[in-house]
C-alpha positions as CSV (number, residue, x, y, z in Angstrom):
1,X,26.2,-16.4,22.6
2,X,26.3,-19.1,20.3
3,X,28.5,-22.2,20.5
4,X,30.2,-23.5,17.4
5,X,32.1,-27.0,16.2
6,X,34.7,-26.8,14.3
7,X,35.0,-28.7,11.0
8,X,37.7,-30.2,8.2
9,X,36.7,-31.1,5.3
10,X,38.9,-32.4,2.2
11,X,36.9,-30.3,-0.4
12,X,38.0,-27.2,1.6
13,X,40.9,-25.1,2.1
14,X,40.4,-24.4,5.7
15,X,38.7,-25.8,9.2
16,X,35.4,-23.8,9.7
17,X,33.6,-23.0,12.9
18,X,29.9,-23.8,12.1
19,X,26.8,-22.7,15.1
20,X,25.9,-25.3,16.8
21,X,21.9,-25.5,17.5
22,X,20.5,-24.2,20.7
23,X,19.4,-25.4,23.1
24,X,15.8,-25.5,21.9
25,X,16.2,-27.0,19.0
26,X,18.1,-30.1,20.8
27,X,15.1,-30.5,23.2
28,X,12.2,-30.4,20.4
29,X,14.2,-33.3,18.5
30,X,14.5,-35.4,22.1
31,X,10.6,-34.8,22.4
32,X,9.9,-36.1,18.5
33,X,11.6,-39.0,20.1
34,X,9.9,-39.4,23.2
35,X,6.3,-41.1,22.5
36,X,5.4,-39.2,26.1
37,X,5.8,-35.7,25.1
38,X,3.0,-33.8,26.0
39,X,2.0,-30.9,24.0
40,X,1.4,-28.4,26.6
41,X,5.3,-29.1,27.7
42,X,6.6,-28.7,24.5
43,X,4.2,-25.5,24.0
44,X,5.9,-24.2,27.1
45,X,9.6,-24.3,25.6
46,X,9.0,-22.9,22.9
47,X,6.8,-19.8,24.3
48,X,10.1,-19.3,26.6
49,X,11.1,-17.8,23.3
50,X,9.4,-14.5,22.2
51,X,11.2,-14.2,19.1
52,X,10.9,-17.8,18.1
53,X,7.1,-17.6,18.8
54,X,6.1,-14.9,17.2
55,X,8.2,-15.6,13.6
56,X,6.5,-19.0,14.0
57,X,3.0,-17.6,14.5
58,X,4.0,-15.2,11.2
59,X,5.4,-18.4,9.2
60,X,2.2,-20.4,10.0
61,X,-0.3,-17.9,9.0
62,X,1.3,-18.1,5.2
63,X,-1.3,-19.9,2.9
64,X,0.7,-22.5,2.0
65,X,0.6,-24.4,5.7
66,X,-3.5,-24.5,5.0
67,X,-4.2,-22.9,8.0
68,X,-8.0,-21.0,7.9
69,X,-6.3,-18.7,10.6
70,X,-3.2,-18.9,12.4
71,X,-2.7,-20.4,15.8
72,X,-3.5,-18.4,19.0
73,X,-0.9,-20.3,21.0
74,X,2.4,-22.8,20.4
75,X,0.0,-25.7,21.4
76,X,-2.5,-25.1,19.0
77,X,0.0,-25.0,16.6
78,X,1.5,-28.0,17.3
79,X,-1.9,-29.8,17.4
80,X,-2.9,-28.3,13.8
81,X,0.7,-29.2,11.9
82,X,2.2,-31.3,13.9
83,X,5.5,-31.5,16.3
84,X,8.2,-32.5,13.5
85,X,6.2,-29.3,11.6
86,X,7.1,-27.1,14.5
87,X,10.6,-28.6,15.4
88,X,11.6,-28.4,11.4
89,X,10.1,-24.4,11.3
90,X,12.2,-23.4,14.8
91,X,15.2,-24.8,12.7
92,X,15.2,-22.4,10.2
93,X,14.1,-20.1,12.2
94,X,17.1,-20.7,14.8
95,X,19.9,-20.7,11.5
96,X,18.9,-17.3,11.1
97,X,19.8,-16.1,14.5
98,X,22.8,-18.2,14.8
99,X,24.8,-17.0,11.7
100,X,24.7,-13.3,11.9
101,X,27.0,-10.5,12.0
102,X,27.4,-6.9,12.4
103,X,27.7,-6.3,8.5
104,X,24.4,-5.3,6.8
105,X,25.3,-8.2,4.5
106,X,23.2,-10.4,7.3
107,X,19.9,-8.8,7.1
108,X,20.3,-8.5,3.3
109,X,21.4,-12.4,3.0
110,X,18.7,-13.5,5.4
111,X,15.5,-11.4,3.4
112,X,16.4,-13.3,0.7
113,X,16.5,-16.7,1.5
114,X,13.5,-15.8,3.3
115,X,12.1,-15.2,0.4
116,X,13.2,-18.2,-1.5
117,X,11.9,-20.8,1.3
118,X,8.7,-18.9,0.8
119,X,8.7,-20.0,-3.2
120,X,10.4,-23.2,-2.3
121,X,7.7,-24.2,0.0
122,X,5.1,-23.1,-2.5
123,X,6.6,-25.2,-4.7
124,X,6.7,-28.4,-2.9
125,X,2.8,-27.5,-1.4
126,X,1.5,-27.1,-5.0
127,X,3.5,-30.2,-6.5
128,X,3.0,-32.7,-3.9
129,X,1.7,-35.3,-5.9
130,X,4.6,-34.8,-8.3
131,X,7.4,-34.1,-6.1
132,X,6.7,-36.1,-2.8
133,X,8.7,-33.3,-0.2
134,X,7.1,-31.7,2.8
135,X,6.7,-27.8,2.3
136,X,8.2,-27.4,5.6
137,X,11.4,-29.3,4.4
138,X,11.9,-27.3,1.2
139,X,11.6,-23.7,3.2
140,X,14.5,-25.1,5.7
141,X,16.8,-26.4,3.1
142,X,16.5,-23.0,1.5
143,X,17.4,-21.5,4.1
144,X,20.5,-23.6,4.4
145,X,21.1,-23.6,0.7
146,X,23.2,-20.8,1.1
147,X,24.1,-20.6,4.7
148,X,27.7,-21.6,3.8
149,X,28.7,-18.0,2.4
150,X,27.8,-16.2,5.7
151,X,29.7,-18.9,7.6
152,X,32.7,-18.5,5.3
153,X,32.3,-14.7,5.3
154,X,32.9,-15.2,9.2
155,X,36.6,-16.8,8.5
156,X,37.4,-15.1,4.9
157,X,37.2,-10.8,4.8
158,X,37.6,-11.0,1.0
159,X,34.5,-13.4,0.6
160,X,32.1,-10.3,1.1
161,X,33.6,-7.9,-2.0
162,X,31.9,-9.5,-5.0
163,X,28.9,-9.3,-3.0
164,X,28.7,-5.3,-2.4
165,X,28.3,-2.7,-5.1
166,X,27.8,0.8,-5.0
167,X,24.0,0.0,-4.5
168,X,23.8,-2.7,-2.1
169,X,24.5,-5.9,-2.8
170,X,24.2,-8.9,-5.2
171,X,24.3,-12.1,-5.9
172,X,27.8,-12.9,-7.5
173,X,28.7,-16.3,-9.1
174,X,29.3,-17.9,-5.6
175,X,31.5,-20.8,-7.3
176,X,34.1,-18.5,-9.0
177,X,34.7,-17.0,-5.8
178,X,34.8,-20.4,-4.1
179,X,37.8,-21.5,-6.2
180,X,39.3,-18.1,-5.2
181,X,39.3,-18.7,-1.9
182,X,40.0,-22.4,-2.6
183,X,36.9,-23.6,-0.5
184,X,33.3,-24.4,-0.9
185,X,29.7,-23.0,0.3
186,X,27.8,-25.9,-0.6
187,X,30.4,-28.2,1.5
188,X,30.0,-25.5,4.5
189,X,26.3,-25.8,3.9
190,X,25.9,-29.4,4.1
191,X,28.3,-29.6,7.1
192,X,26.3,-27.3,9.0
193,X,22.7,-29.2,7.7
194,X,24.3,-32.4,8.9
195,X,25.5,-30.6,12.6
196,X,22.3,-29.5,12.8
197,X,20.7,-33.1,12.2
198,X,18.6,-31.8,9.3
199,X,16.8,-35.4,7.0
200,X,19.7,-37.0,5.2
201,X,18.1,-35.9,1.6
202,X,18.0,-32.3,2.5
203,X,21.6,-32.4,3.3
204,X,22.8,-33.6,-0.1
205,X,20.4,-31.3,-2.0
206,X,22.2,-28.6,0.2
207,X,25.4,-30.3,-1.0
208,X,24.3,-30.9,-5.1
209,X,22.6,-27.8,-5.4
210,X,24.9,-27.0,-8.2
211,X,24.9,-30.1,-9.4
212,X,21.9,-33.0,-8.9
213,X,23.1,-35.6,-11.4
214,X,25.0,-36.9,-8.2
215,X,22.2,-37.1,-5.7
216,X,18.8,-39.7,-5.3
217,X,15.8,-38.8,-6.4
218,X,14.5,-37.6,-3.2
219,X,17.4,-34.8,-3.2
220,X,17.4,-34.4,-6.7
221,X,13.6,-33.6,-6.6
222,X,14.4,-30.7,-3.6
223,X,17.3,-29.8,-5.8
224,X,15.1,-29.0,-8.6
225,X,12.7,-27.2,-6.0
226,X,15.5,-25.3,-4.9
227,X,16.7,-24.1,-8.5
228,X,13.4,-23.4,-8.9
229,X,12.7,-21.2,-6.3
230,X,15.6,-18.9,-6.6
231,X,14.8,-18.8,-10.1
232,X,11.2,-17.6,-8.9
233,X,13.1,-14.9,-6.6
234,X,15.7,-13.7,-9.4
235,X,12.4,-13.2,-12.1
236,X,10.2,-10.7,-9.2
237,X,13.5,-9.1,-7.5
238,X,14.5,-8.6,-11.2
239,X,17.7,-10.1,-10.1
240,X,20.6,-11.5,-12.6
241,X,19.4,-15.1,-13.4
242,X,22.6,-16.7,-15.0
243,X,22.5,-20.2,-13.5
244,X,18.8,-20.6,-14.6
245,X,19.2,-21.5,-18.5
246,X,21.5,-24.8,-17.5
247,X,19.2,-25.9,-14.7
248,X,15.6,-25.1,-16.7
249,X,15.1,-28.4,-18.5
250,X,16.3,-30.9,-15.9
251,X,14.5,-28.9,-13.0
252,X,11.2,-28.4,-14.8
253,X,10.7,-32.1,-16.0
254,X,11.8,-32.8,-12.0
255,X,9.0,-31.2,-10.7
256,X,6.3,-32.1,-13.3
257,X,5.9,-28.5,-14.7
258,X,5.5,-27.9,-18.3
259,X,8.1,-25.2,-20.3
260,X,5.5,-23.5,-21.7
261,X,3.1,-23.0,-18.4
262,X,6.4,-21.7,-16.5
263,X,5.4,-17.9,-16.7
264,X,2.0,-18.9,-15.3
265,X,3.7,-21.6,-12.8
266,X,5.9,-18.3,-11.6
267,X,2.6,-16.5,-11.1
268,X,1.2,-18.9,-9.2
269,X,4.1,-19.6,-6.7
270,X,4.8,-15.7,-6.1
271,X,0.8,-15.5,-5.4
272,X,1.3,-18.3,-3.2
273,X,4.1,-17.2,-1.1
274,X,3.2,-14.0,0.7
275,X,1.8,-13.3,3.5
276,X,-1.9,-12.6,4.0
């Protein structure tokens, strides 16, 4: 069962209880601090973990983390991408497990920002030189992007209707139901990116991700990622794209891609993603 913290905030209407990370999670971040860590101890909490383990194994063999083949064990993953790598990948993947639900909104909500930290990862791997942000930071603040509207589903029933049609559900404009219920996902986001000790830029991009003229170039950049990205998922899910046309221009020029390459950019980033 997972704790939570509760949280007040003046942008919102309402306190909100937010996960708190596990146990796991709290125990890789005192081992980046400990210069003494030892692989094979660290290897050995995470294994403790089936589930954990085995989406990590699955997450690592995707061709953006370079790997020839993926590991064989949680040490020789560690030892190919390294212990912040692994501690930033059990993140996301520990997100996922702490905001669920019995609705089949969950599953749905969670396949696709799945799928967007796949293109936002791609993104940041393919434009490194450009856009300076570790792949492995762009998949987690995808994933925490949105986190806010399942959190806020947990405390508001009406939150979930714009969401469900006849056949299955969609992605409404989350802001007009925000002023509905006189609160704010990208607040809840950041709050739970901040409880959850994510790098300070990737909790303002969670934060701006509506808006990045407020943010520093380092969160602006994942912000464009981001935008991006979803735009990526909207274009192959065939998915209603209505924020896309206001961001285009800023985001594009952010992460160095050309207008008239984008089709072949989109290509190459959906190519890029999947799993082989």
């Amino acid at each position: 069962m997972a704790t939570h913290k509760e949280f007040k905030d003046p942008n919102l209407g309402m306190a909100v209880r937010i996960p708190s990370p596990p146990p796991l999670v709290d125990k890789l971040k005192k081992a980046l601090d400990d210069p003494f860590s030892e692989i094979d101890t660290i290897a050995e909490l995470v294994q403790k973990d089936a589930g954990i383990t085995s989406s990590l194994y699955k997450t690592l063999a995707k061709p953006i983390y370079g790997l020839r083949r993926p590991p064989e064990t949680v040490a020789q993953a560690v030892s190919l991408v390294g212990l912040k790598t692994i501690a930033d990948l059990i993140s996301g993947l520990s997100i996922q497990a702490a905001i669920y639900g019995d609705s089949p909104f969950y599953p749905w909500f969670w396949e696709r920002a799945n799928e967007i930290a796949g293109y936002a990862a791609a993104i940041a791997q393919r434009q490194r030189m450009v856009c300076n942000v570790f792949p492995e930071h762009a998949h987690l603040a995808a994933l925490f992007v949105d986190c806010g509207v399942p959190i806020l589903l947990q405390h508001i029933d009406k939150y979930e209707y714009p969401f469900i049609t006849a056949n299955g559900y969609i992605w409404p404009n989350v802001l007009d139901e925000d002023k509905r219920h006189n609160t704010d996902h990208a607040v809840v986001g950041q709050l739970a990116a901040k409880h959850w000790h994510l790098p300070a830029y990737v909790c303002d991009a969670v934060r701006w991700h509506h808006d990045p003229v407020n943010v520093n170039d380092k969160a602006s950049t994942l912000v464009a990622i981001l935008q991006t990205a979803i735009h990526i998922y909207n274009v192959y899910a065939m998915k209603d794209d209505h924020d896309w046309p206001a961001f285009q221009d800023k985001a594009l020029e952010e992460i160095g891609v050309a207008k008239d390459g984008l089709k072949e950019f989109e290509e190459d980033i959906y190519e890029k993603a999947q799993t082989h």
